[in-house]
C-alpha positions as CSV (number, residue, x, y, z in Angstrom):
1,X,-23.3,-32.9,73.6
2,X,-19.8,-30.9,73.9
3,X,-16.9,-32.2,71.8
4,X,-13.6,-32.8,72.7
5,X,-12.3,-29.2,71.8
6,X,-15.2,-27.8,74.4
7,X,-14.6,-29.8,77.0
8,X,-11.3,-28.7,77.0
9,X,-11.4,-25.4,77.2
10,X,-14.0,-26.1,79.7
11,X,-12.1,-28.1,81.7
12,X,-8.6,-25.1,80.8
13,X,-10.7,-21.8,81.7
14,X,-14.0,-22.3,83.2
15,X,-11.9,-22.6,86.7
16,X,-10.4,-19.3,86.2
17,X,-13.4,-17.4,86.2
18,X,-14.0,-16.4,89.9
19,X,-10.6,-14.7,89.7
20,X,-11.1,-13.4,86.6
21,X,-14.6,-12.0,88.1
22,X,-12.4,-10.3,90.8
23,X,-10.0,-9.0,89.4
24,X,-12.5,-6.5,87.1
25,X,-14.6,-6.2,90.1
26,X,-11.2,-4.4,91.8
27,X,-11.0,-2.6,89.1
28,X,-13.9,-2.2,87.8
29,X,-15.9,-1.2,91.3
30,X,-18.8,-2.5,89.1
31,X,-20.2,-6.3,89.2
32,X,-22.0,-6.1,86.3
33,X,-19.3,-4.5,84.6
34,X,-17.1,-7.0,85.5
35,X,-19.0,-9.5,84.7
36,X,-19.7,-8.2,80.8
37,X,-15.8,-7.6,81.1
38,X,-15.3,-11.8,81.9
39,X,-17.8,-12.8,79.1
40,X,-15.7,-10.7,76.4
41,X,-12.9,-12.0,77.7
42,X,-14.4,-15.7,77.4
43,X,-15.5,-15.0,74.3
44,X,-12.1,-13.6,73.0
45,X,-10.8,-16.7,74.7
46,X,-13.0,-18.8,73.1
47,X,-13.0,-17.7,69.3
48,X,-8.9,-17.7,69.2
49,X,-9.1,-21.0,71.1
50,X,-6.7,-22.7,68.2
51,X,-3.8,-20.4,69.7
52,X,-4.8,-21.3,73.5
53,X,-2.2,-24.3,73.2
54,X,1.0,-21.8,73.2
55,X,0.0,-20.6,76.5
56,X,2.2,-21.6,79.0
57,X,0.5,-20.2,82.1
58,X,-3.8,-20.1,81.6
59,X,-4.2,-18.0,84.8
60,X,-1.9,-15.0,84.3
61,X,-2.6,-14.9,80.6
62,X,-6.2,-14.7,81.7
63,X,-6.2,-11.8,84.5
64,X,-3.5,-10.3,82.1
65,X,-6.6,-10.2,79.5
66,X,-9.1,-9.4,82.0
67,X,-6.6,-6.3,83.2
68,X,-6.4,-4.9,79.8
69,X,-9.9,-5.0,79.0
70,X,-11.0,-3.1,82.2
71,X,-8.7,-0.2,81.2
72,X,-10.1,0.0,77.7
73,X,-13.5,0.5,80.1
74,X,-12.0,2.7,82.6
75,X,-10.8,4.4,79.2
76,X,-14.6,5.1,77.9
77,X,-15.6,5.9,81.4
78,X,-13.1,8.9,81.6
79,X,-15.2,12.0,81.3
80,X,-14.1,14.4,78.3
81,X,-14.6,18.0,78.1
82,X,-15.5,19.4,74.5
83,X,-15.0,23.4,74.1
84,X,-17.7,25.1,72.9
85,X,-17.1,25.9,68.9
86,X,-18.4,29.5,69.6
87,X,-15.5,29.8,72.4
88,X,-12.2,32.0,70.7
89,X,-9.4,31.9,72.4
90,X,-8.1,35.0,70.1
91,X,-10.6,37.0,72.5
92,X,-11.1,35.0,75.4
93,X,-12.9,36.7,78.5
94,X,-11.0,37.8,81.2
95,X,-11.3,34.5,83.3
96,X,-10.8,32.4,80.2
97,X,-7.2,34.8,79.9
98,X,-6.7,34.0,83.5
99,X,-7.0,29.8,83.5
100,X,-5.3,30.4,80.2
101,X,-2.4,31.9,81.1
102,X,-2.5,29.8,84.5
103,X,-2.0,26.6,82.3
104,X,0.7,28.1,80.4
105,X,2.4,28.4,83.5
106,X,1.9,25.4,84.3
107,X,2.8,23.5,81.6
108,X,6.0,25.7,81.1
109,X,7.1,24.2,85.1
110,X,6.6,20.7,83.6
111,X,10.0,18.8,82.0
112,X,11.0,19.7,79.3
113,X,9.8,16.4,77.1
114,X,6.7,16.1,79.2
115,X,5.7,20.1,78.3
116,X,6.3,19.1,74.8
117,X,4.1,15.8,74.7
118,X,1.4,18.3,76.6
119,X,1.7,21.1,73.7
120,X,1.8,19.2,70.8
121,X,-1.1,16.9,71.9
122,X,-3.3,20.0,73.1
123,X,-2.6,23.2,71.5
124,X,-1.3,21.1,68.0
125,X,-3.9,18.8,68.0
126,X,-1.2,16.1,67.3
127,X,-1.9,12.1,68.1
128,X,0.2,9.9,69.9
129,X,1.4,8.6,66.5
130,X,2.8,12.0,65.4
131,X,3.9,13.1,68.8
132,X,6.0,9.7,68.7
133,X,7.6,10.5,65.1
134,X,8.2,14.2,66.5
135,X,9.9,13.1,69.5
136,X,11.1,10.3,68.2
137,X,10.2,7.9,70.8
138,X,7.5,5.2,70.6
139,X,4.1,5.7,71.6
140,X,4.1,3.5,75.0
141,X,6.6,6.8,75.7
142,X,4.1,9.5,75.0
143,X,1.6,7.8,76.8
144,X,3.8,7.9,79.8
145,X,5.1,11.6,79.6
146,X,1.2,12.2,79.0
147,X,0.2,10.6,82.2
148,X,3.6,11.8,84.5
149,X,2.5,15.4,82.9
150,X,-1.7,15.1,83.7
151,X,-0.9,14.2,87.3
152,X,1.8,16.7,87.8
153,X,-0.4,19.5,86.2
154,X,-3.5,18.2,88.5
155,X,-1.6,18.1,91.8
156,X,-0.4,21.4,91.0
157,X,-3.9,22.9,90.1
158,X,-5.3,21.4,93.0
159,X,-2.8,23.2,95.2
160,X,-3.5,26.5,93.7
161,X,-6.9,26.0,94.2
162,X,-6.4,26.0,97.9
163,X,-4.3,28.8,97.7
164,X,-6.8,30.8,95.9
């Protein structure tokens, strides 16, 4: 037998979950994914239920939930690339000099603030927290110049690449 608080949130959020289920499928290109991504987010839902009654507007607060959470997995899903500990870039091979010096290039082309996000968080092994005191900017910022930097330096590689 449910009791009243159930019902509610039953009655609240249960509709919302086809849309919810979309919306990480779009994302997501994964059903199952998705689907483990709705649960959480009915879970979350669920456990911080006594705050629920703030909401104004179930639906948007929902997807807006849903839409977070599939980056966090699109996050994990993002391949990284570790360097080899035995690699030395104080006597790198001659190709390792070349796609060295290529990137240097590179980032030295980018804007000025974006280059600097780029250095510090690669070649300073800085986080986004120290980048942000550094630049003095919040972190939502480095994020961005990271990203407006990533793609410019990946259109650009990819050009040179069919040059070469």
């Amino acid at each position: 037998m449910m009791n009243k608080e159930a019902k509610q949130f039953t009655a609240d959020y249960l509709p919302l979950q086809p849309a919810m289920q979309r919306m990480a499928e779009h994302l997501l290109g994964n059903e199952q994914e998705a689907a483990d991504v709705v649960q959480d987010c009915f879970v979350s839902l669920w456990n911080d239920r006594e705050k629920l009654n703030k909401v104004v507007n179930r639906e948007a607060w929902c997807i807006t939930m849903v839409k977070r959470r599939c980056v966090d997995v699109l996050r994990k899903r993002r391949p990284t690339v570790y360097i080899d500990e035995r690699m030395s870039l104080a006597d790198p091979t001659p190709e390792e000099d070349s796609r060295l010096k290529l990137a240097m290039e590179l980032i030295d082309q980018l804007p000025e603030r974006q280059a600097q996000a780029v250095r510090m968080k690669h070649f300073d092994a800085a986080d986004t927290q120290h980048i942000a005191r550094a630049m003095n900017i919040n972190e939502g910022n480095v994020y961005t110049l990271l990203s407006r930097a990533y793609t410019t330096l990946k259109e650009r590689i990819l050009q040179y690449e069919k040059v070469y």
